[in-house]
C-alpha positions as CSV (number, residue, x, y, z in Angstrom):
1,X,0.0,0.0,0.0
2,X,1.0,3.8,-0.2
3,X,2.1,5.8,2.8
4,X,4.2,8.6,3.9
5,X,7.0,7.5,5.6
6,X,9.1,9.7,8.1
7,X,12.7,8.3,8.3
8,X,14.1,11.0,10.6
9,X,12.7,13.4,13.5
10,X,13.1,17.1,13.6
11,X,11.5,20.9,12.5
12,X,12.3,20.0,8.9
13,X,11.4,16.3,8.6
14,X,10.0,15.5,5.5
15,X,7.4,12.8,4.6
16,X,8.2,10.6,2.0
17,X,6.1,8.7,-0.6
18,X,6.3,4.5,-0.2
19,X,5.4,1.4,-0.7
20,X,4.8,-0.7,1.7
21,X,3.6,-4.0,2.8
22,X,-0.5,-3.9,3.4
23,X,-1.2,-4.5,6.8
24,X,-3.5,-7.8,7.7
25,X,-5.8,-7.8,9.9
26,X,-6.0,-10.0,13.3
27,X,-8.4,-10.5,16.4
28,X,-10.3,-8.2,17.9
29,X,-9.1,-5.3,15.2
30,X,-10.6,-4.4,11.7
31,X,-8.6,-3.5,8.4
32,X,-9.9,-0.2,6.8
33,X,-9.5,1.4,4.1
34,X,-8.8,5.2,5.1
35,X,-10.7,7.8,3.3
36,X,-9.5,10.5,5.3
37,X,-7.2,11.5,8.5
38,X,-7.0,15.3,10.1
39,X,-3.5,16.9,11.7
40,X,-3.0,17.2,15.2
41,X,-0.8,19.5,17.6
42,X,0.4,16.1,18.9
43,X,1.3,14.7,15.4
44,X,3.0,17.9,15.1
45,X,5.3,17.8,18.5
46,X,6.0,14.0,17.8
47,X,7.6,15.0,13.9
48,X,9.3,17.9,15.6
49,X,10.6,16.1,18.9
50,X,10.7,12.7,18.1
51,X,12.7,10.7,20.7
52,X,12.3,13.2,23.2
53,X,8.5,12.3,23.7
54,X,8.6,8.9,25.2
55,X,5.3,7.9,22.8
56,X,7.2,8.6,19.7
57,X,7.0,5.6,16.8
58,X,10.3,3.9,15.6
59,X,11.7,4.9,12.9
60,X,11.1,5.0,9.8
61,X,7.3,5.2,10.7
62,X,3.7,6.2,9.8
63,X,2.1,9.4,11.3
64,X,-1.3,10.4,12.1
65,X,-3.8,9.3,14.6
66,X,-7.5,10.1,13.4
67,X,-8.5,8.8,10.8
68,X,-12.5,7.5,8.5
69,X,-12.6,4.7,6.2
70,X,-14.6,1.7,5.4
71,X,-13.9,-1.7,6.8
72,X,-12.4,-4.2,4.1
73,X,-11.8,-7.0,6.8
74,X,-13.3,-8.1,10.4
75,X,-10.9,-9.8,12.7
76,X,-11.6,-12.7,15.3
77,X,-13.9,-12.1,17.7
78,X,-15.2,-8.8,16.2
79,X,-19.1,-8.4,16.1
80,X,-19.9,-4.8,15.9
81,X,-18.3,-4.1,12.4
82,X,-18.7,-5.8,9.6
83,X,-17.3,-5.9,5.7
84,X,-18.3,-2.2,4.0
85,X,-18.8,-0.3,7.5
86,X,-18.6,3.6,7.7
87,X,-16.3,4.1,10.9
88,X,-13.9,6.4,12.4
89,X,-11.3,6.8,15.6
90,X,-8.1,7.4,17.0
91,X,-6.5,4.4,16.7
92,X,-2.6,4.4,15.9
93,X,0.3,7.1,15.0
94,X,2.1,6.3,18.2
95,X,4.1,4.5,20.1
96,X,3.8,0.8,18.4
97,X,0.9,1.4,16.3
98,X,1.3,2.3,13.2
99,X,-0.3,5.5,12.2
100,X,-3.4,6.8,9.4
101,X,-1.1,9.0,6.8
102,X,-1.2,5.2,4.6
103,X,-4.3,3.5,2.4
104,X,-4.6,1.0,5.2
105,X,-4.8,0.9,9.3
106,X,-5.5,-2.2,11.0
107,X,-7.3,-0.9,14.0
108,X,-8.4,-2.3,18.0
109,X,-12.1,-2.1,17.4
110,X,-12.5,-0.9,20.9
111,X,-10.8,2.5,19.5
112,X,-13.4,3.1,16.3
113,X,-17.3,3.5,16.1
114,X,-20.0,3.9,13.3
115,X,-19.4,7.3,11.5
116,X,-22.1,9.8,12.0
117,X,-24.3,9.6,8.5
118,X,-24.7,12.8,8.6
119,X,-21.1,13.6,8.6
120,X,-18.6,13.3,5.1
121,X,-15.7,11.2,5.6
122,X,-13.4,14.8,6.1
123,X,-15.5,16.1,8.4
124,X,-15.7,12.1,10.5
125,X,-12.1,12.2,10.6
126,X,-11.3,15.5,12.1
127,X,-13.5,14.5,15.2
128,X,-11.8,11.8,17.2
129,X,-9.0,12.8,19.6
130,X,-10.4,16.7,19.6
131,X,-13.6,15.2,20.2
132,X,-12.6,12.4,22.8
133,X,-10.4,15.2,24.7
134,X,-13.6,17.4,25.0
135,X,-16.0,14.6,25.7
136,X,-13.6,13.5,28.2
137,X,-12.5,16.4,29.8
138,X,-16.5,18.1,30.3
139,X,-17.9,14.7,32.0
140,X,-15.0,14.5,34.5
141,X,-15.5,17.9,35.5
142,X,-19.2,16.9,36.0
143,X,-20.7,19.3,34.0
144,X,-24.4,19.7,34.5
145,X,-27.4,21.7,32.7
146,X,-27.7,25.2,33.5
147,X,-24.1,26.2,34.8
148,X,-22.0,28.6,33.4
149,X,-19.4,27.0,31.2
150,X,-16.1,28.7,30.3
151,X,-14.1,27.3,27.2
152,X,-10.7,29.2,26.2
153,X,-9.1,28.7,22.7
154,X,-12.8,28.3,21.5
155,X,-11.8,28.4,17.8
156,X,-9.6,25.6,18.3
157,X,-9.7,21.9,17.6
158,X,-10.6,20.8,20.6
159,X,-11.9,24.0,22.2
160,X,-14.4,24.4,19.3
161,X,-16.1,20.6,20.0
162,X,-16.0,21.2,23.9
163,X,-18.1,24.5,23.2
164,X,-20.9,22.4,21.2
165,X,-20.4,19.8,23.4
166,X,-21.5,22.1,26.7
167,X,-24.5,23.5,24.9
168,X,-26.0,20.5,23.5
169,X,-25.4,19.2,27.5
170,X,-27.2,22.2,28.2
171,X,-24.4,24.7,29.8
172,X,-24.8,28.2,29.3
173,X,-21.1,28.9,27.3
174,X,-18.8,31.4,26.9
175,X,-15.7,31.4,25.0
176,X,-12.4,33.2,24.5
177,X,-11.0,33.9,21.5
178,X,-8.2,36.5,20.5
179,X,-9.6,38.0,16.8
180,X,-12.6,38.6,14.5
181,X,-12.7,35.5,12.8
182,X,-12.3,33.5,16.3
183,X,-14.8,35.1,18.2
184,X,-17.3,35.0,14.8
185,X,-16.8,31.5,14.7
186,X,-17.3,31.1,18.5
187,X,-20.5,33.2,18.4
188,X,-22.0,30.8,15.4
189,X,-21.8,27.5,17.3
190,X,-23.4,29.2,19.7
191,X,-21.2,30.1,22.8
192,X,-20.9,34.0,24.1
193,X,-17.5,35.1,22.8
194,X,-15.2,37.1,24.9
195,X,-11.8,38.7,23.1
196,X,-9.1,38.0,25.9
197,X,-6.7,40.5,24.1
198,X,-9.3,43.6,25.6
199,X,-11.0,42.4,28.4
200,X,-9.5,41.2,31.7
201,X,-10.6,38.2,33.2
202,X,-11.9,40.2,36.2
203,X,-13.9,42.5,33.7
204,X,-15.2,39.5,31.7
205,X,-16.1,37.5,35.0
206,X,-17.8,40.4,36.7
207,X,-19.7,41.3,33.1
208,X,-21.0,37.2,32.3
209,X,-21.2,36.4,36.1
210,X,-21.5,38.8,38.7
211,X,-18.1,38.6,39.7
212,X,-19.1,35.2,40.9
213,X,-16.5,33.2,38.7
214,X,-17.4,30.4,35.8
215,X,-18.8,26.8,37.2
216,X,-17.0,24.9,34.8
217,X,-13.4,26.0,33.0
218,X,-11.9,24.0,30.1
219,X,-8.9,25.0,29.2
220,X,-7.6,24.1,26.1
221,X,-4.9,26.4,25.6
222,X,-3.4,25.5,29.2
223,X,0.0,26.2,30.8
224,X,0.5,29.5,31.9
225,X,-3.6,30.2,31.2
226,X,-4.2,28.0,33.6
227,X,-3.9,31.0,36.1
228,X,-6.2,32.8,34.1
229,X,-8.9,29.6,34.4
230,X,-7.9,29.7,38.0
231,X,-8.8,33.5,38.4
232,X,-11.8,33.0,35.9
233,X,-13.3,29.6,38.3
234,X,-16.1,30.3,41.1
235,X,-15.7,29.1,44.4
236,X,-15.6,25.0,44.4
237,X,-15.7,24.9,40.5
238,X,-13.6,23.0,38.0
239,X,-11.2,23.4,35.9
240,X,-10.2,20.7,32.9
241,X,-7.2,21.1,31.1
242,X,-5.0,19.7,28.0
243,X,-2.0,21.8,28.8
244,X,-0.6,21.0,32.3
245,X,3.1,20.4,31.8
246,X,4.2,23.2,33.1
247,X,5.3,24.9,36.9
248,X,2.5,27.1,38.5
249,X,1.4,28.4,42.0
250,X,-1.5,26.1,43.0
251,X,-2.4,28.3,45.8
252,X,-5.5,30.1,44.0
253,X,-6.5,26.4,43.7
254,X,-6.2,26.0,47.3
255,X,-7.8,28.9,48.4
256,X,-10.8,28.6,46.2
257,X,-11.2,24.8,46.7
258,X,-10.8,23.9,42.4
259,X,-10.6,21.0,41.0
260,X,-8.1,20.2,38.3
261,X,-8.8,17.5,35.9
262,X,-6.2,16.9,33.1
263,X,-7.2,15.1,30.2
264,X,-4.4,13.0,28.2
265,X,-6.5,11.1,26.3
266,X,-4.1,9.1,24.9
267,X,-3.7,6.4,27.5
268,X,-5.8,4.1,26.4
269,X,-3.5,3.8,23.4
270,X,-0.6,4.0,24.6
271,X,-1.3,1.6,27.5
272,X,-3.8,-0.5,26.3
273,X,-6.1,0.8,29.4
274,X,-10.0,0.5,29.0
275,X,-10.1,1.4,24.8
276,X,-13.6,0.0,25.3
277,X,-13.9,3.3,26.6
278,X,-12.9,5.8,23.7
279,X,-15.3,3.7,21.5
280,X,-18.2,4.4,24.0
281,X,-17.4,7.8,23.8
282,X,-17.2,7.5,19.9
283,X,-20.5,5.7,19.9
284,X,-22.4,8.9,21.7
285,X,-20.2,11.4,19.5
286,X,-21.6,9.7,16.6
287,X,-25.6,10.0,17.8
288,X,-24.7,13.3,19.2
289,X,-23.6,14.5,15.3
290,X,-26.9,12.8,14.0
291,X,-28.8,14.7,16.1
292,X,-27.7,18.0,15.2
293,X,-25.5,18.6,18.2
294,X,-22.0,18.8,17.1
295,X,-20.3,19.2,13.6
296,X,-16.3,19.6,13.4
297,X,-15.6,22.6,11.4
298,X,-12.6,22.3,8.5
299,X,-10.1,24.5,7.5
300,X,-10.8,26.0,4.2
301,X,-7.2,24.3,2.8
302,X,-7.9,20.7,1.5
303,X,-4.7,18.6,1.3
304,X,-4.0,15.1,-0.3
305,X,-2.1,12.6,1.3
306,X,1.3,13.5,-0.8
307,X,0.7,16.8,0.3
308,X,0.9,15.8,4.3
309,X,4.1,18.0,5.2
310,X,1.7,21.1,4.1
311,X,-0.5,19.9,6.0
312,X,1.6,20.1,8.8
313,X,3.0,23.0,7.7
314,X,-0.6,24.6,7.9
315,X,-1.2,23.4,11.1
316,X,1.8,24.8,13.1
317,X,1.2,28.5,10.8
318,X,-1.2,29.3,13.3
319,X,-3.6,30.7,10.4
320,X,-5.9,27.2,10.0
321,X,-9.4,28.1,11.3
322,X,-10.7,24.3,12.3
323,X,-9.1,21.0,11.7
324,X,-6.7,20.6,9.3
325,X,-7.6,17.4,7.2
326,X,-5.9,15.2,4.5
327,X,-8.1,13.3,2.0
328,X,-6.9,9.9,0.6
């Protein structure tokens, strides 16, 4: 089959056209045939840093994590999917499984679902880690109809699906974003948009709640913002994050009682550790989808797979608006 191989880590590592062997499929995993697979900040860091991230594939080896397609084979003991199937997931790019940018994944069927038939096979495979992070990252912090939901980086790939996700839940959301376009595209999937580059977070606190702080906080931008989501958090609220590797004064935690949740929600790949549960999550994104409660939005560049280290290239420019996708 065709993939694009990367035989060496670093800023400038290229991807290079192959062939290589077709993968077969084996129990409890299905062979598909990918359609599509969308660029993530963590696809990015693992071309960039390669050995220096503990999760990184040997070389040389196939990138990409998300991923649609069409199952051409059904393993042993598989009884959910069948020959011809619409799925999608986060299923391999790291680590010892071998990633999406290729014709062909074999994947653990605990890490796919049914794609949303409302959803093209793009728009399928820019969902699942964004998606899984956000899913993942609103239930722990126990979010609940009728609080006050703040997401920052709102325009972002995951901040953009946590945002849908809190209003179809029923959350009352606000979002930050730092220009036009961000906060326009904020304010159409429905969340109140707040432009962090003129307002305080004491001014945008008192203004959306009384001063009284935000019940919920995702952030998705994380690290040093985290005292901002700190500052931004009401008394006993919490606070999800993606970002946490980083040194910070906990004591605003302390003294407001927060709880920090931080969502890696690649565990259950790297550590084989309860995958059923990424396809449960899968499983409601898709019915979610269907019913009109989430849709990813794409960046307006479309790339091919020969054109991956564009892709990339598009990604880390900053100036991508939604996911970044590369069609087979």
């Amino acid at each position: 089959m065709k993939a694009m191989l990367i035989n060496a880590y670093g800023e400038d590592a290229t991807f290079e056209a192959s062939d290589v062997e077709k993968p077969e499929v084996k129990a409890g995993h299905v062979l598909v045939k990918i359609a599509a697979s969308s660029v993530n900040t963590v696809d990015t860091m693992i071309r960039s840093m390669g050995n220096d991230l503990p999760m990184s594939p040997k070389l040389p080896a196939i990138l990409g994590m998300d991923f649609a397609g069409t199952v051409e084979a059904v393993g042993d003991g598989v009884k959910e999917y069948s020959v011809g199937d619409e799925v999608y997931g986060c299923a391999g790019g790291l680590a010892d499984l071998p990633g999406t940018l290729a014709e062909y994944i074999v994947a653990d069927s605990n890490l796919i679902a049914h794609k949303a038939k409302n959803l093209s096979m793009r728009e399928a495979a820019a969902l699942p880690l964004v998606a899984i992070t956000a899913y993942e990252g609103l239930t722990r912090a126990g979010m609940q109809q009728g609080q006050k939901v703040l997401v920052h980086g709102g325009s972002g790939g995951v901040g953009h699906v946590a945002l849908q996700l809190a209003k179809h839940w029923g959350a009352e959301v606000f979002s930050t974003g730092g220009g036009e376009k961000q906060l326009a595209m904020i304010e159409r999937l429905g969340a109140t948009g707040i432009n962090y580059k003129t307002e305080t977070v004491e001014q945008y606190v008192a203004k959306h709640t009384g001063g009284a702080g935000f019940d919920v906080v995702f952030d998705s931008v994380g690290g040093a913002n985290l005292t901002n989501s700190f500052e931004a958090a009401a008394l006993n609220a919490q606070v999800a994050t993606t970002v946490s590797m980083c040194e910070l004064d906990l004591t605003p935690v302390h003294f407001k009682g927060l709880s920090l949740h931080v969502v890696f929600m690649l565990i259950p790949m790297l550590h084989n550790f309860r995958r059923e549960q990424h396809g449960q999550i899968l499983r409601d994104l898709t019915q979610i989808c269907e019913s009109g409660g989430l849709k990813p939005v794409l960046d307006e560049e479309p790339f091919s797979l020969e054109q991956v280290g564009q892709a990339y290239a598009r990604l880390q420019s900053g100036k991508a608006m939604g996911k970044v996708v590369v069609q087979n």
